[in-house]
N, C-alpha and C positions, 0 to 999 in steps of 0.2 A: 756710566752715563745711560739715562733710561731715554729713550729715544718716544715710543709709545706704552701706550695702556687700556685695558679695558676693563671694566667693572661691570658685574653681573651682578646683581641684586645683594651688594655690598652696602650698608649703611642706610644712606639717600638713593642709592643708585639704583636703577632696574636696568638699564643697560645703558652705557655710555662710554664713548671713548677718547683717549684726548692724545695728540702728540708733541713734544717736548722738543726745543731747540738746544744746542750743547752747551749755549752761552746760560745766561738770566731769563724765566719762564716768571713771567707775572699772574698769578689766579686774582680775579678782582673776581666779586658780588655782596653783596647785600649778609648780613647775619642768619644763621642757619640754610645758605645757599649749597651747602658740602664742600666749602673750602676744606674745612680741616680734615674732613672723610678723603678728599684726594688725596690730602698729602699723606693722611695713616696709612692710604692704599699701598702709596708706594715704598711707604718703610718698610710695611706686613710684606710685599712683592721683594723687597731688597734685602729684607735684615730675618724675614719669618715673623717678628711679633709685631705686634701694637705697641702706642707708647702710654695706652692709658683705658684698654681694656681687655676684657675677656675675651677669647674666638667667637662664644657663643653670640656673645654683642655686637659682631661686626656681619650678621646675616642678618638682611632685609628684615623687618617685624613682616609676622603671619608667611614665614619664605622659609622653608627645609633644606637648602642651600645656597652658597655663594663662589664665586669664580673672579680671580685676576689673574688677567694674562698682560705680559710687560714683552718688549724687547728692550735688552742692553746692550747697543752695539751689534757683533753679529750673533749674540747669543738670546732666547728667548724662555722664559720660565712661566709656570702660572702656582697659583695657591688656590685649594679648590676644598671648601667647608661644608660638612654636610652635618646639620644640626637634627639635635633629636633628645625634645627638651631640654636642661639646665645647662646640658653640653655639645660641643662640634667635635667633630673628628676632621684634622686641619692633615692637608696630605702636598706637596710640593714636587712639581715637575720638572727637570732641568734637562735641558735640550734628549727628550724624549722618556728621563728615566726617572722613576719616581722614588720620592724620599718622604720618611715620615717624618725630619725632624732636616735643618739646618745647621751644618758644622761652619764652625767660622770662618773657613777656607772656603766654603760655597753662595756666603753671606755677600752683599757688594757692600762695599762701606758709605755710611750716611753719617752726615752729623745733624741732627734736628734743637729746632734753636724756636723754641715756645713758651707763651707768658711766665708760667708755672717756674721755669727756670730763675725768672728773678727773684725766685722765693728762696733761693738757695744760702743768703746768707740769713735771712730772717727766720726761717722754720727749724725747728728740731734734728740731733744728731740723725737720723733714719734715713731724712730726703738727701743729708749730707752723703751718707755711706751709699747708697743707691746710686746720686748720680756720678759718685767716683766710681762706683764697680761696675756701672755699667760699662762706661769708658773701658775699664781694663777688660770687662767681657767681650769690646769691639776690638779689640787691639793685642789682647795677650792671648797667645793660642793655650787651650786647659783651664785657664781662670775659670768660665763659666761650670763646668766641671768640679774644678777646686770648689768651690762657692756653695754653689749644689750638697757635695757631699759633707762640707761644715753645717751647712742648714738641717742635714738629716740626721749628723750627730750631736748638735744643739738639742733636735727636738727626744730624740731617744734619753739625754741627761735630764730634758725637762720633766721625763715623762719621769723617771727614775724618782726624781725629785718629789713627787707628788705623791709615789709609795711609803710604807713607815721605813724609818730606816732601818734599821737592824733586817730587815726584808733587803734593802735596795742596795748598801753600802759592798756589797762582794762584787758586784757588778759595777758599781760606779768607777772603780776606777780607770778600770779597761777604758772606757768613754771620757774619762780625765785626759789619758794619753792620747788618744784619739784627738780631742778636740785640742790639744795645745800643740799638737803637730799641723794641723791643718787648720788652725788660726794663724800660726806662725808664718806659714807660705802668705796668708791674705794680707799679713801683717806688712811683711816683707815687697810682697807687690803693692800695696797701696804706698806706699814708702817710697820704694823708689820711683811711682810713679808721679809722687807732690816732688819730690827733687826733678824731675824735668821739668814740670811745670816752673818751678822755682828759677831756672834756670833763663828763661825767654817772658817771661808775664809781668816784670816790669816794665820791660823796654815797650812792648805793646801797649800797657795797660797807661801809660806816660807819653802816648804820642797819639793815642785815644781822648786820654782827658786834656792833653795840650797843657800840660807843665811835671815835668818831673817829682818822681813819685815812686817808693818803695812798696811793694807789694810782696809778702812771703803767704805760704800756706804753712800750715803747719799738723802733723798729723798728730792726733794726742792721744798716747795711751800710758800709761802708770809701770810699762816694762821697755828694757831696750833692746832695740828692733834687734841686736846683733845675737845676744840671749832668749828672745821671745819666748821660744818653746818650753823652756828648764823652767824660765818665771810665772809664767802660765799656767803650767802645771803645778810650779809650789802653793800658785794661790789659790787653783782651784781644791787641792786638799785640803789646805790650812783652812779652807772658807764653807766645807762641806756643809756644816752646823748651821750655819745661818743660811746657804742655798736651801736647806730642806727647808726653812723656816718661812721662805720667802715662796718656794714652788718652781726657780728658774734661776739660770746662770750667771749669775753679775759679771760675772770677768771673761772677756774674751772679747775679737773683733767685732762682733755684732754689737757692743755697748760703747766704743770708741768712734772718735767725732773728727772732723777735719775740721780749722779755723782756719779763718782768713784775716789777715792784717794788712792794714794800708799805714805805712809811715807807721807803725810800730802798735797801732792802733787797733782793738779786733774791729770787723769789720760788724759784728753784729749789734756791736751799742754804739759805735760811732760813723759808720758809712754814711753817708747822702743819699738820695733818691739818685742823681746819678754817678755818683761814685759805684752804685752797684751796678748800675748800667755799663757802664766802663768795664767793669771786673767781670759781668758776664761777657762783652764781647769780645775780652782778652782772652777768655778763657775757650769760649769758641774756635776764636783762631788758634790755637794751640791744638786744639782741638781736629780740627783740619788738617793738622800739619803732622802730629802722632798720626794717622789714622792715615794722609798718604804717603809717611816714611812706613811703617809696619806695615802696612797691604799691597804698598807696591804702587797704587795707581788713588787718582783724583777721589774723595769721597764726592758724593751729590749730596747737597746742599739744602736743609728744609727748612725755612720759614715762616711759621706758622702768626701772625698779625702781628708782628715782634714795633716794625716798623713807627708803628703807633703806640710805642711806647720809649720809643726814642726823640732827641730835639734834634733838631739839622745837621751841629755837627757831630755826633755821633752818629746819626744817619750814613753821612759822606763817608767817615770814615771805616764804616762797614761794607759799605760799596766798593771797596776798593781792594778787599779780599774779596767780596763775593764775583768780581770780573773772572778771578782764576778759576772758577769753578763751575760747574753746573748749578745753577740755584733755582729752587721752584720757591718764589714769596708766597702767601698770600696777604689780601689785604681788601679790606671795606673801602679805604679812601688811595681810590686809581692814583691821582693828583700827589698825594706824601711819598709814595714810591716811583711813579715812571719817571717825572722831574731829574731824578738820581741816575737816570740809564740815556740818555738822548737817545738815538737809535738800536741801540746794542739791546733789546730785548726784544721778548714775545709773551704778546698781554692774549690772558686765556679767560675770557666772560664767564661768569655763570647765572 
């Protein structure tokens, strides 16, 4: 729970501070007011990153640094940028001692719930694997790690790939077995992580839409999950010939996609404008609920104008997880959200 904050020449900010109630925190103003600048502050303060830029991006223009300092409870942390052209050197303080980087164990947990999200059944495999793996990078200790070092074995076979072969192929394999051992683990964690979702995302997603309704994900890749590695590996041998031909990897977890099906139906050629609405707030609340069974304690709650792109009662019915929690909204229209809180909030102008 972030209690306060301050932001030194962060984004919009040159200095400002704001303090947070444990309940529902409303940010109301106007478009381009730094609503969404607070709320990145406090993810970049909670989690170490942004959810949609560079470090270097989030220092004031014409500004050679930046500083947030937060309290969480009795604990207090800052993140402090010192830019120096195209890049920042991003440094973090936790109750005195400094770290260059954020282990998961030091992270506080957030779950942030912004427009871009409803694009999640209509955009391509990529945004799909991102925003699963991000999930498993808040929740599964190593994933981020795991993930990391398939991205740097990926890129070493791409590079191979692009050599003649008779040059590249004594080498390739080594990075064959590499890469179908540490696809496998991602393989294996995305898997079992659509089986918990599978498990609770109907009942949610059916008492959201206000009539009953099957909802499954399904993870799709061409091997199974239980063989991953062995199959992996066959195909990436068997496929050497046409990988050099192509310049890059066809086979492996970075080219596998998550579906979603409602009533047996994918969600991507048959959903509704709000059937997806639905299916992202079910998926949220799931969301909330891995992250405070595996961390131990309450994530806080981001909101980023979501409101206004929900109807009434999907509205209420978001409201009613968001009580459990600390939630910072924001929102252009005061009126569609404090309606939804009678007393139980604190509205923060901009």
């Amino acid at each position: 729970m972030i209690d306060s904050l301050r932001l030194q020449n962060f984004r919009s900010y040159k200095d400002e501070s704001f303090e947070f109630e444990p309940g529902v925190n409303i940010v109301i103003g106007p478009n381009a007011s730094g609503k969404t600048n607070l709320l990145e502050a406090v993810l970049v303060l909670a989690s170490g990153r942004s959810f949609r830029a560079k470090d270097n991006d989030l220092v004031s223009f014409d500004r050679t640094w930046a500083r947030l300092d937060g309290f969480f409870g009795s604990s207090n942390r800052s993140v402090k940028f010192i830019s120096s052209g195209e890049k920042a050197q991003k440094s973090f303080v936790l109750e005195n001692k400094e770290y260059k980087r954020l282990s998961l164990e030091r992270t506080i947990p957030t779950v942030l719930f912004e427009p871009n999200h409803l694009q999640l059944i209509s955009r391509g495999p990529e945004f799909r694997r991102l925003y699963f793996d991000d999930i498993l990078e808040r929740s599964k200790p190593g994933f981020k790690n795991l993930n990391a070092s398939y991205r740097r074995a990926l890129a070493q076979r791409n590079a191979l790939l692009k050599q003649p072969p008779q040059q590249a192929k004594k080498q390739l394999f080594a990075w064959n077995i590499r890469l179908s051992e540490l696809g496998a683990q991602i393989a294996i964690a995305r898997q079992d992580l659509i089986n918990e979702v599978n498990k609770s995302i109907s009942g949610s997603y059916s008492k959201i839409a206000g009539h009953r309704s099957k909802v499954e994900l399904h993870y799709e890749t061409p091997f199974v999950i239980s063989n991953y590695s062995s199959k992996l590996l066959s195909k990436l041998e068997a496929n050497d010939p046409l990988d050099f031909q192509r310049g890059f990897t066809a086979y492996g977890p970075h080219r596998e996609d998550v579906m979603l099906y409602i009533n047996k139906k994918p969600g991507s050629t048959s959903a509704s404008r709000g059937e997806v609405r639905s299916l992202l707030i079910a998926l949220k609340i799931f969301e909330l609920g891995l992250l405070k069974k595996t961390r131990g304690t309450k994530p806080i709650f981001l909101l980023d104008d979501v409101f206004s792109e929900l109807d009434g009662a999907r509205r209420s019915h978001l409201v009613e997880y968001l009580k459990d929690y600390q939630s910072i909204i924001t929102t252009t229209d005061a009126d569609a959200v404090i309606q939804h809180f009678s007393n139980q909030h604190k509205v923060i102008g901009l």
